[in-house]
C-alpha positions in Angstrom: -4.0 -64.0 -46.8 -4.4 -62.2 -43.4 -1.2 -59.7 -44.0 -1.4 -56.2 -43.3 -2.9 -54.8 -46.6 -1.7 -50.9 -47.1 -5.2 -48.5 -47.2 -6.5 -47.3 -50.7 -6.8 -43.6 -51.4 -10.7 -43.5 -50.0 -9.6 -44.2 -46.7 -7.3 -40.6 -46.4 -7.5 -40.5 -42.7 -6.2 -43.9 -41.7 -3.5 -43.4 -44.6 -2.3 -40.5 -42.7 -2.7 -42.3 -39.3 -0.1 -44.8 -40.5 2.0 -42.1 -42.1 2.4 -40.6 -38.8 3.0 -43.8 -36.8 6.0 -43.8 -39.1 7.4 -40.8 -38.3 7.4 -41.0 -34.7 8.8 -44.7 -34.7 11.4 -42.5 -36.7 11.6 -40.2 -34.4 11.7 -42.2 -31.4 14.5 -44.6 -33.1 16.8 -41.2 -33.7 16.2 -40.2 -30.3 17.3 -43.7 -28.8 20.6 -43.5 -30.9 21.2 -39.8 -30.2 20.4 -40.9 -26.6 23.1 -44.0 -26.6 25.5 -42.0 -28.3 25.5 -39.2 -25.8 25.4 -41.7 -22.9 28.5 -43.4 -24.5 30.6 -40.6 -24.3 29.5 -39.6 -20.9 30.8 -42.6 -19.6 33.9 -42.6 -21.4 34.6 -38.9 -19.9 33.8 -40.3 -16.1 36.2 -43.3 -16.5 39.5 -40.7 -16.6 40.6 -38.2 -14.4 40.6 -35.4 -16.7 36.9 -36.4 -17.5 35.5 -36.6 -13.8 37.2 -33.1 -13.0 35.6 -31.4 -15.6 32.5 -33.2 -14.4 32.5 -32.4 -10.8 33.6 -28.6 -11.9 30.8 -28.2 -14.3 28.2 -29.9 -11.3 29.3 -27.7 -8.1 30.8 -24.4 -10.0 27.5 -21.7 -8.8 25.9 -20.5 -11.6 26.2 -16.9 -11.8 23.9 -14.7 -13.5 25.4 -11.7 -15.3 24.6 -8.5 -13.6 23.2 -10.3 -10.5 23.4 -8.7 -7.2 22.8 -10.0 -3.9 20.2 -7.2 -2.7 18.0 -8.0 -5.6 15.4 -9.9 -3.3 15.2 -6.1 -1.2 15.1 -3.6 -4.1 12.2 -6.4 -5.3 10.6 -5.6 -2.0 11.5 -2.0 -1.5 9.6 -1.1 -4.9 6.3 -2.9 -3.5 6.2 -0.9 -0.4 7.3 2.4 -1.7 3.7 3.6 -3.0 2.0 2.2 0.7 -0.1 5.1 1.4 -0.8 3.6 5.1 3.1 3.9 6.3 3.5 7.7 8.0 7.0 7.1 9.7 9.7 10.0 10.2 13.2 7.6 9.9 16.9 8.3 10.0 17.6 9.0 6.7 21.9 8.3 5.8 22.6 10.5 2.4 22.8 9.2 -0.6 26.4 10.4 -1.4 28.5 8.5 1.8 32.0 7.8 1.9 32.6 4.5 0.1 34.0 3.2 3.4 30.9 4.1 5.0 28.5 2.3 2.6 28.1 -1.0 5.4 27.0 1.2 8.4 24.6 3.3 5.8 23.2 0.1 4.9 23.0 -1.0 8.0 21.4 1.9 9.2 18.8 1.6 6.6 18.0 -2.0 7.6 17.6 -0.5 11.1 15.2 2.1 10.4 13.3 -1.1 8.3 12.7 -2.3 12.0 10.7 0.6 13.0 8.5 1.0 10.1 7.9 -3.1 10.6 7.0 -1.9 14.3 4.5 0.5 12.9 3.2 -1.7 10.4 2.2 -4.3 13.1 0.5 -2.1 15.3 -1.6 -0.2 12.2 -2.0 -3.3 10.4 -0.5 -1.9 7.2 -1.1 -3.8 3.4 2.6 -4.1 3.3 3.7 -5.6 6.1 5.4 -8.7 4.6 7.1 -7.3 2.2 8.4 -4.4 4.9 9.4 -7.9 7.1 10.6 -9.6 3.8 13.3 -6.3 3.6 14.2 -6.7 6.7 15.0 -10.8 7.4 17.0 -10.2 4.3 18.9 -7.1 5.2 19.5 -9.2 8.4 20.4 -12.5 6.9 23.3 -10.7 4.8 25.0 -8.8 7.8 24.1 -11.6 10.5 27.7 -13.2 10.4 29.2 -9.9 9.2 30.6 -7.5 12.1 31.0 -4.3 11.7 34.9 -3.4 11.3 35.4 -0.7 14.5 38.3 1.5 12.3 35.8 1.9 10.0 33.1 2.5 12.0 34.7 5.2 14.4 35.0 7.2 11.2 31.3 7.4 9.9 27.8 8.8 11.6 25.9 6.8 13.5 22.7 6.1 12.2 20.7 8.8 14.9 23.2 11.7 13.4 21.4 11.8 10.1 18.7 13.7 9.6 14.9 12.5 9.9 12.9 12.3 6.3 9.7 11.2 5.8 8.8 7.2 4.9 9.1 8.3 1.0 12.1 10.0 1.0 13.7 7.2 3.0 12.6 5.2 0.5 14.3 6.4 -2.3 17.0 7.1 -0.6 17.3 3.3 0.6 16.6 2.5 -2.8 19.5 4.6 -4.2 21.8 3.0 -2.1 21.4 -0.8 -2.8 21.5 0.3 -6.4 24.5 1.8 -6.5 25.8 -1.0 -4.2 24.5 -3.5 -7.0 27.0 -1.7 -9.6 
């Protein structure tokens, strides 16, 4: 009789080898069905029109993440390089409390300033420079295809009118901004 004879009690280990091959062969078995069930209906949705625009909407609609904004990447950066001991820069400095229709050119200016300091980071060799670069291609990248509005612009100060702060207090003050632009 060469059948498969089940283990006595002495043998505990392989009893609860076999016990355990069971449950995944279980486990596998419910995933297959859960699998061809799912699959099933998912076809059946793509063969109707309703079913393949609700599948194209829920593929290409962005995913937005609640309270995202799109300067998160700089105030990421901006919080690295504000403790840099090795950055000694006097920049225009726009104020904190703008017009709202001058927020674009403040944040422009702010970007601009970012230019000098990367200036000044290449020629001292500072710890920061990437991220100082890192705030700057991005500051770039968002007003590259964006040009300034001239109505708008005749009514707010240029960047040189503002007064000249130190590299911390430009800082904050740049970090101030994109906050309050992120609300």
């Amino acid at each position: 009789v060469l059948g498969m004879s089940q283990p006595t009690q002495n043998s505990a280990g392989a009893w609860s080898r076999l016990q355990s091959q069971k449950t995944n062969v279980k486990s596998i078995c419910l995933q297959h069905q859960l699998y061809l069930l799912l699959n099933s209906h998912f076809f059946c949705l793509l063969k109707n029109k309703t079913g393949l625009t609700i599948f194209f909407l829920c593929a290409y609609v962005p995913k937005t993440e609640a309270n995202h904004c799109k300067w998160s990447a700089v105030l990421e950066d901006l919080e690295q390089i504000k403790t840099s001991k090795d950055i000694d820069v006097s920049l225009y400095t726009a104020n904190t409390d703008e017009d709202v229709k001058c927020q674009e050119p403040v944040i422009r200016c702010f970007f601009l300033e970012m230019k000098v300091i990367l200036h000044e980071c290449n020629i001292k060799k500072c710890s920061r420079t990437q991220d100082v670069f890192n705030v700057w291609k991005n500051g770039n990248a968002r007003f590259e295809n964006n040009q300034l509005n001239s109505t708008t612009s005749k009514k707010c100060k240029e960047c040189e009118e503002y007064e000249e702060k130190n590299f911390t207090e430009f800082i904050q003050s740049f970090v101030k901004v994109i906050q309050k632009e992120c609300k």
